[in-house]
Wavefront OBJ file of the C-alpha trace (Angstrom):
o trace
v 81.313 67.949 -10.709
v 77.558 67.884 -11.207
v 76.496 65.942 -7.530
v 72.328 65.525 -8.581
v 72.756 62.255 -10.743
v 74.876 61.039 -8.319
v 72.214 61.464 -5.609
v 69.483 59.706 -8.077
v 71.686 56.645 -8.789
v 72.190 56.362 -4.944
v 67.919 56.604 -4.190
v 67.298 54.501 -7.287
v 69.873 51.967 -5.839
v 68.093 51.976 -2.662
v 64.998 51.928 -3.779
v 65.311 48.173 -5.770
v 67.047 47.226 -3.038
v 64.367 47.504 -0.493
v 61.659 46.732 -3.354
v 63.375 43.299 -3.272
v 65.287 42.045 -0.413
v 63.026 43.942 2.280
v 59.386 43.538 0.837
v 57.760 42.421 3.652
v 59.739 45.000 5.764
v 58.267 47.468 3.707
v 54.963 45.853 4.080
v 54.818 46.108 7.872
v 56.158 49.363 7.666
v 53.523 50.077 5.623
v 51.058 48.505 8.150
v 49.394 46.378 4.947
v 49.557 42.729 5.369
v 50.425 40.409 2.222
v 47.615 38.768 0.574
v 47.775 34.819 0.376
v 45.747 34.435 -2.600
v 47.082 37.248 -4.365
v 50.686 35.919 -3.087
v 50.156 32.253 -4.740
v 48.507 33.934 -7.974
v 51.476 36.111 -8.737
v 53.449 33.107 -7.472
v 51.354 30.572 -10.990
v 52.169 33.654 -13.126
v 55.976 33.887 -12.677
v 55.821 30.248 -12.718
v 54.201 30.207 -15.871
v 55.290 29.181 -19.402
v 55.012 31.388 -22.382
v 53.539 29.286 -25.355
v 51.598 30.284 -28.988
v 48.711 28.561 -29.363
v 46.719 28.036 -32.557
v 42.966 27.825 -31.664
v 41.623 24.933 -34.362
v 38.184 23.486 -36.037
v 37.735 20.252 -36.719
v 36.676 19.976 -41.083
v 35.495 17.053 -42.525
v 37.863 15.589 -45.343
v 37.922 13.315 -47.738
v 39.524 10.318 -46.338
v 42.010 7.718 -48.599
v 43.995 4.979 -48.280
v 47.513 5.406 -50.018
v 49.324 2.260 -51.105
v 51.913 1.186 -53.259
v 51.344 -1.444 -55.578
v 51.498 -2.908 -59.090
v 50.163 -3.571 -62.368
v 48.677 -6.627 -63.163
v 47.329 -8.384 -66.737
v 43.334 -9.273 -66.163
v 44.277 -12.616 -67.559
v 47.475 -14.504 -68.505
v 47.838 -17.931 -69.705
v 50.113 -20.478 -71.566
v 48.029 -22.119 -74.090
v 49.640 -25.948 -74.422
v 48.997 -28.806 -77.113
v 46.781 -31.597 -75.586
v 48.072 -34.210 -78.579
v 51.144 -34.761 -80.208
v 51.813 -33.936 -83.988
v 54.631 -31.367 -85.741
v 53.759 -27.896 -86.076
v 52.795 -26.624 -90.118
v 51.978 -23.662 -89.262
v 53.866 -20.136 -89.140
v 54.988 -18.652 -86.439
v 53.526 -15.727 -85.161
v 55.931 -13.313 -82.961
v 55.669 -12.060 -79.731
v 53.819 -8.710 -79.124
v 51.354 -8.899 -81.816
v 47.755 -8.892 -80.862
v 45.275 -11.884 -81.524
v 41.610 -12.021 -81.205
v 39.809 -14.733 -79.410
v 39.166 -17.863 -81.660
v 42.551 -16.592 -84.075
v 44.841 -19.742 -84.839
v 48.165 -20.152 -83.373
v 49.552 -22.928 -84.326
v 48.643 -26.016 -86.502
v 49.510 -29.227 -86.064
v 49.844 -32.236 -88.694
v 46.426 -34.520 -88.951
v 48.654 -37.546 -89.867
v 46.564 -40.710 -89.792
v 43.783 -39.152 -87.842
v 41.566 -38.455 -90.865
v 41.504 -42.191 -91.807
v 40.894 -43.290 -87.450
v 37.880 -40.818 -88.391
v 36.925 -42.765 -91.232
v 37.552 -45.926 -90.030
v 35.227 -45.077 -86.386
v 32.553 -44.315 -88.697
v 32.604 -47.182 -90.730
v 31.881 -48.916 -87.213
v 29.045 -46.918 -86.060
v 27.486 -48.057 -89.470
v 27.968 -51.719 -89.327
v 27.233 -50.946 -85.571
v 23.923 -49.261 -86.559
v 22.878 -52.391 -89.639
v 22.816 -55.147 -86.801
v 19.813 -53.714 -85.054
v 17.475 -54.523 -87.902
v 18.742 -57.858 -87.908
v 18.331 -58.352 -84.125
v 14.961 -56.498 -84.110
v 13.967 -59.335 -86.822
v 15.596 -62.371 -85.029
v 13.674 -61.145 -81.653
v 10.248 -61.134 -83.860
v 11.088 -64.811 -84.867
v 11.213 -65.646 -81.343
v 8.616 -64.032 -79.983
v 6.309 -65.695 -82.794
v 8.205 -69.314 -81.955
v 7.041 -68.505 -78.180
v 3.071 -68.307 -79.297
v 3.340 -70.809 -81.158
v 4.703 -73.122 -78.464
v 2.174 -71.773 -75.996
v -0.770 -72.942 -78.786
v 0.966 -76.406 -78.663
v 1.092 -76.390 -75.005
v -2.449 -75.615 -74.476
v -3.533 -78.262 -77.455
v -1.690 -80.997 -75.556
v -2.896 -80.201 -72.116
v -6.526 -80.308 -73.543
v -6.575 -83.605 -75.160
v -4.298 -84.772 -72.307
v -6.969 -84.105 -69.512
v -9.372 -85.760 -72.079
v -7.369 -88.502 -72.668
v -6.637 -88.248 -76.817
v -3.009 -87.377 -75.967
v -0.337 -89.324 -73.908
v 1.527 -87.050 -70.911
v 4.549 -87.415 -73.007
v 3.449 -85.006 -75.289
v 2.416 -82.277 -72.846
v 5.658 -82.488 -71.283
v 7.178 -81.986 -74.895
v 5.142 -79.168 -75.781
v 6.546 -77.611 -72.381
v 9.872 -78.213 -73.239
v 9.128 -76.994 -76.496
v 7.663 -73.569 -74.653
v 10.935 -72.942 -72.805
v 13.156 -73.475 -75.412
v 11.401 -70.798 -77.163
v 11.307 -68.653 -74.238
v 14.998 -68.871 -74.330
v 15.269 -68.301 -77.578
v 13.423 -64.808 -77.236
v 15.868 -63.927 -74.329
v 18.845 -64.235 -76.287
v 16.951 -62.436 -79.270
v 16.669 -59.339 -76.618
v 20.452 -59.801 -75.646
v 21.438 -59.393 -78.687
v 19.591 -56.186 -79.111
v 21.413 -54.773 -76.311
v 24.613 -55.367 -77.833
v 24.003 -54.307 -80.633
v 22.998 -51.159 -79.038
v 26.107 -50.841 -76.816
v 28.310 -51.362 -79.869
v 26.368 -48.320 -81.659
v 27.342 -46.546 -78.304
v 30.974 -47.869 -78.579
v 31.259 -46.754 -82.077
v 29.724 -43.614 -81.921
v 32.797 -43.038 -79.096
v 34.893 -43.507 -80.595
v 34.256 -41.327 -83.723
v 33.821 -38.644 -81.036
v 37.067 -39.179 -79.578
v 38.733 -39.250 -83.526
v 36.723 -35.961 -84.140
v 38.099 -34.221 -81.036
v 41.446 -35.339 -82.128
v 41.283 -33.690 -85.220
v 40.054 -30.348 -83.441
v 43.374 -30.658 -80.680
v 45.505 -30.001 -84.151
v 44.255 -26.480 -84.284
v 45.101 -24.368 -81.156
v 43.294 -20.933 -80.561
v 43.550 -17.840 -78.527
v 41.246 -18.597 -75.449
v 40.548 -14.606 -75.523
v 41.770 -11.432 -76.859
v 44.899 -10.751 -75.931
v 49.089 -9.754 -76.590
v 51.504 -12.061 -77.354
v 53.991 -12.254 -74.550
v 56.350 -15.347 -76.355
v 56.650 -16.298 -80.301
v 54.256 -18.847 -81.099
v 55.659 -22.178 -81.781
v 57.832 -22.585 -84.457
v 57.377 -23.757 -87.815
v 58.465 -28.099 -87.484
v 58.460 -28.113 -83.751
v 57.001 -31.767 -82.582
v 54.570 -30.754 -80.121
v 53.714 -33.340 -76.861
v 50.864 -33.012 -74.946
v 51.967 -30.365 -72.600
v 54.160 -28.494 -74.599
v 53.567 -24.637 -75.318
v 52.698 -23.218 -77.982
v 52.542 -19.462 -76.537
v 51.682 -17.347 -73.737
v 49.358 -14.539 -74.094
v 47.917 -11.858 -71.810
v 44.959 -9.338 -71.292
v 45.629 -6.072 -70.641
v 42.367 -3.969 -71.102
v 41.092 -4.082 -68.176
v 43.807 -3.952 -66.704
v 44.384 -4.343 -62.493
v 46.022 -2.246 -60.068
v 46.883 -4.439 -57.035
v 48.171 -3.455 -53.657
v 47.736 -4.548 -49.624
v 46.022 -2.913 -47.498
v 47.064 -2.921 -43.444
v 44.771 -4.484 -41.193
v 44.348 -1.084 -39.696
v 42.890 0.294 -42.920
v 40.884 -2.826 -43.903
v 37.827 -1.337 -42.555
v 37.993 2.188 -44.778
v 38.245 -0.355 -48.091
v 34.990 -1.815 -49.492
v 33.932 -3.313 -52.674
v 32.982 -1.017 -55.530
v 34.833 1.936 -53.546
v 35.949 4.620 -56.397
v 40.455 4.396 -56.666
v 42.792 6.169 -58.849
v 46.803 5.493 -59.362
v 49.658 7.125 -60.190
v 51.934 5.257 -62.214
v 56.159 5.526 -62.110
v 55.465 7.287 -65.611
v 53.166 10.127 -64.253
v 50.146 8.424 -65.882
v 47.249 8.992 -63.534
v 44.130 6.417 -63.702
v 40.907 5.764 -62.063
v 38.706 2.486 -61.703
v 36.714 1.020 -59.035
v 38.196 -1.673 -56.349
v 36.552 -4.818 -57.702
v 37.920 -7.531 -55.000
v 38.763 -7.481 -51.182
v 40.406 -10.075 -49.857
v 38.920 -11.501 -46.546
v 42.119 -13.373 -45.633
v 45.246 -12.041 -44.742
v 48.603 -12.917 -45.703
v 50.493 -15.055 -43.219
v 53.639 -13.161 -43.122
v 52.090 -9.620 -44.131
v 48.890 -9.732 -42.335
v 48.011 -7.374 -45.319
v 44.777 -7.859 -47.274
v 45.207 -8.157 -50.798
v 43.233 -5.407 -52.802
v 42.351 -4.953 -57.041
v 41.432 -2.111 -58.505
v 39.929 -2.879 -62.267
v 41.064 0.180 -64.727
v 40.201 0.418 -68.184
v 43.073 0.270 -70.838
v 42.002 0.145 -74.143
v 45.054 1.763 -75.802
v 47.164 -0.793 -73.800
v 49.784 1.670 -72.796
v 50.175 0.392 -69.401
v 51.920 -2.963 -68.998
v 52.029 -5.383 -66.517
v 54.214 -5.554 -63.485
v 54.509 -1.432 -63.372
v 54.512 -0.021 -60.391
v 51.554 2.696 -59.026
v 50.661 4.726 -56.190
v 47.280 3.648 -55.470
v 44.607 6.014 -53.684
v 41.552 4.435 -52.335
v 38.421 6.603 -51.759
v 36.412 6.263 -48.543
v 34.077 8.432 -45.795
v 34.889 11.881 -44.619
v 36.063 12.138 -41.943
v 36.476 15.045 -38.904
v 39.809 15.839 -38.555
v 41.980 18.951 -37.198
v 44.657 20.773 -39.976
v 47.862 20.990 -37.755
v 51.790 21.443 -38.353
v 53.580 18.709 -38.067
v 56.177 20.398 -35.674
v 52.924 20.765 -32.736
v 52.957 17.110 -32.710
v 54.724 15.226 -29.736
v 55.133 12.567 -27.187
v 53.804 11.091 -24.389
v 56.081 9.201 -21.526
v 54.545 5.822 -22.769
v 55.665 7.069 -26.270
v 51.948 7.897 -28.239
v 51.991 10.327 -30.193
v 49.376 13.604 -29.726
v 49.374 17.360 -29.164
v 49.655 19.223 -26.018
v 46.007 21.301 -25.553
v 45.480 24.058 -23.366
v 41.788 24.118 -21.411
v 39.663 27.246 -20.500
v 42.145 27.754 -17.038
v 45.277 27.908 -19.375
v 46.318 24.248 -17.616
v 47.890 22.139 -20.477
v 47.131 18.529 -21.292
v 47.949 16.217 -23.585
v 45.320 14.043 -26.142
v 46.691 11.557 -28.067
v 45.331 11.932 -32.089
v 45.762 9.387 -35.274
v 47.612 10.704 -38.741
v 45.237 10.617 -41.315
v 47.490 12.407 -43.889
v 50.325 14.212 -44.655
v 50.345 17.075 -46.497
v 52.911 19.813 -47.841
v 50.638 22.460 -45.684
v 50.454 20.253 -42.524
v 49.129 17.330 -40.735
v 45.411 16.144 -40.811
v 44.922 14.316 -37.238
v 41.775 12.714 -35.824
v 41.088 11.891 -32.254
v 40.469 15.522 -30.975
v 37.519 17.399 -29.650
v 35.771 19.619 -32.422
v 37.145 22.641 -31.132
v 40.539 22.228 -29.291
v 43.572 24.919 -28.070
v 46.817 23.595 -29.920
v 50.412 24.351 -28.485
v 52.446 24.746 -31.467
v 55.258 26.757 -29.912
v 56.454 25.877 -26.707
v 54.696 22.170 -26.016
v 58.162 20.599 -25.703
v 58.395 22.871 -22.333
v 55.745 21.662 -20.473
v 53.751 18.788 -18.912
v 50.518 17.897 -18.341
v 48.991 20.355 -15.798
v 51.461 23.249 -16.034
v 50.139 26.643 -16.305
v 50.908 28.165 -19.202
v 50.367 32.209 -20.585
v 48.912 31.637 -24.162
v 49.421 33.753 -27.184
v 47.342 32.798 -29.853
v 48.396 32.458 -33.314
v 45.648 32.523 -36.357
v 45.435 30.069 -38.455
v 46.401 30.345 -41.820
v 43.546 30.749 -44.724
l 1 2 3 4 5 6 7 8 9 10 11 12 13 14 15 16 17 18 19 20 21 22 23 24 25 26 27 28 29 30 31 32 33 34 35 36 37 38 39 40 41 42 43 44 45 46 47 48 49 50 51 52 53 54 55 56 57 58 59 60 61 62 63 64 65 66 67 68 69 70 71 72 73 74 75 76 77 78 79 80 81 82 83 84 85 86 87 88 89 90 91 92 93 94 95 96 97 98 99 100 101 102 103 104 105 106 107 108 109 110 111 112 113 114 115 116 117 118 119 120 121 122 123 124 125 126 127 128 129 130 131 132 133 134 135 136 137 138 139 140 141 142 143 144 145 146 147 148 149 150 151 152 153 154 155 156 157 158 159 160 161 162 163 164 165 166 167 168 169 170 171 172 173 174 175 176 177 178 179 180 181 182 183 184 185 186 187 188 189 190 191 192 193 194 195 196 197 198 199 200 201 202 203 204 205 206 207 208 209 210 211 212 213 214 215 216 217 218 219 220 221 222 223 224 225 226 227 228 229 230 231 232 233 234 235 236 237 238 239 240 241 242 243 244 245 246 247 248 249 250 251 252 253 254 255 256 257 258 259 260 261 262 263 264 265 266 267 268 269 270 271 272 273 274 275 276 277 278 279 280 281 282 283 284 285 286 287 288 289 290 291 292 293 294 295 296 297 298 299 300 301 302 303 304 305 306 307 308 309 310 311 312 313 314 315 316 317 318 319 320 321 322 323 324 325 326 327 328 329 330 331 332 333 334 335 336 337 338 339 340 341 342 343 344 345 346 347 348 349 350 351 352 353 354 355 356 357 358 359 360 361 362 363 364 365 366 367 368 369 370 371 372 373 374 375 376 377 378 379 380 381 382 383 384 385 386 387 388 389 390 391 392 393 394 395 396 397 398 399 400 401 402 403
């Protein structure tokens, strides 16, 4: 029986033993008295936590807004007959493509070439009386001289007594009659110029009659409905067919009120359509009222189109360029939660004491979290943080980022 590992289990027994349940026996004995400030630093360092830490550098990154919106025509509109009449033209069918000014449907003239003639007829016999009234108001004007010449004859030899007051007071009369005489000759001027005016009216109104029988595309465009058909008896009101713009084309979507500020006017965009289709524009409007029930703001992006592959009403991804901003490259797991539930990262300072600092997601990313709201240089927990509290020491190992 071999006794000497016996004997070495025994003093190595002993030895722990009085290492830790008679330390400060051994102390005294040892005539060395503890150390407090030694004591309460070996006391923080069992008591603290074991964490990685990833030591980060704020970059400055292209900011965007993501939202998900739509396709939308540039312009859309159902073009309507403003008379009545039966349609005698063909139809054309939906999806073909018409230029501005191209006809679209025809409507019967009926009886409005002969209202045509008829108005101008009028404005002729209209525009004949005012040579006759021009002449009529000479003859009174020369009746009016006259009569004054008579007056002033009969007032003479009157005052010299060759002529009885009788006649003056004729030749007076005489002189107003006259004058009233030349004031209907002017009236009737007038008239005749306000029928001229009344005639030439009304050969307007026959002439834009005739041009309500032929309806038009308003601009270039795709037919979204058949034109109307061949015999249809068209009211004013009714359609004749509806027709949209799609080059340019708009890309609209709603920005949050918390993202308003990062959108301007002119900013540079670019989609992704539910095909794959990627496009770019420019953000042509901003709205500066919000929607009552949203409290978004709507936004339109103008994108060119000119094969007119994308339609209206598809939906898009829409990305919104604005300013860099400083923000810290983290992994999403580092991120936590205060008591009053914000979200942020737990930090350690220069005395390895942790803390939390609430941040703001900027983006998410497949290789991690871009967060603003940090200091430019800042000591991330990103194993460990759910462990501790604000003011905990901790023993950091740090981790290096990844290239």
């Amino acid at each position: 029986m071999r006794i000497m590992p016996i004997l070495s289990a025994i003093i190595v027994s002993f030895s722990l033993y009085a290492l830790v349940f008679e330390r400060d026996a051994l102390l005294a004995f040892a005539q060395a008295e503890p150390n407090d400030s030694q004591s309460e630093t070996d006391e923080d360092v069992i008591n603290a936590v074991s964490v990685v830490v990833l030591s980060s550098v704020a970059e400055t990154v292209d900011s965007a807004v993501i939202l998900r919106g739509r396709t939308e025509a540039a312009r859309q509109v159902t073009v309507a007959s403003e008379t009545s009449g039966q349609v005698i033209s063909e139809p054309i069918r939906k999806g073909a493509f018409v230029e501005a000014g191209d006809l679209m449907c025809q409507l019967d003239p009926g009886t409005r070439a002969s209202q045509l003639a008829e108005a101008n007829a009028r404005l002729t016999e209209a525009q004949g009386g005012i040579p006759q009234a021009q002449a009529t108001v000479a003859e009174a004007a020369a009746a009016v001289r006259e009569a004054e010449i008579n007056l002033n004859v009969a007032r003479t030899l009157s005052e010299d007594g060759f002529a009885s007051e009788t006649r003056r007071i004729s030749a007076e009369a005489a002189l107003e009659a006259a004058n009233a005489g030349l004031q209907r000759s002017t009236t009737g001027i007038t008239s005749a110029e306000a029928g001229i005016e009344a005639a030439q009216a009304a050969v307007a109104a026959a002439e834009r009659e005739i041009e309500r029988l032929t309806i038009t595309a308003p601009f270039s465009g795709l037919l979204e409905s058949d034109t109307a058909e061949l015999g249809t008896l068209m009211q004013p009101g009714s359609p004749c067919a509806t027709i949209i713009q799609l080059d340019p084309i708009k890309l609209v979507g709603f920005v949050p009120e918390a993202n308003i500020s990062q959108v301007n006017v002119g900013s540079l965009a670019g989609a992704r359509l539910a095909t794959g289709q990627e496009v770019t524009g420019n953000v042509t409007f901003l709205s500066r009222s919000a929607d009552a029930l949203t409290r978004t703001f709507r936004v339109e992006v103008r994108v060119a189109n000119e094969d007119l592959a994308i339609g209206d009403g598809q939906t898009a991804e829409i990305l919104i360029q604005s300013e860099g901003r400083a923000a810290h490259l983290l992994p999403a797991s580092s991120l936590t939660l205060d008591n009053e539930g914000n979200i942020g990262i737990r930090a350690v300072d220069a005395d390895n004491i942790t803390r939390f600092m609430p941040i703001s997601v900027l983006r998410d990313t497949i290789d991690g979290m871009w967060v603003t709201g940090l200091p430019e240089q800042v000591n991330v927990i990103v194993v460990g943080q759910e462990y501790v509290i604000d003011g905990v020491p901790v023993i950091p190992t740090f981790q290096e980022a990844e290239g």
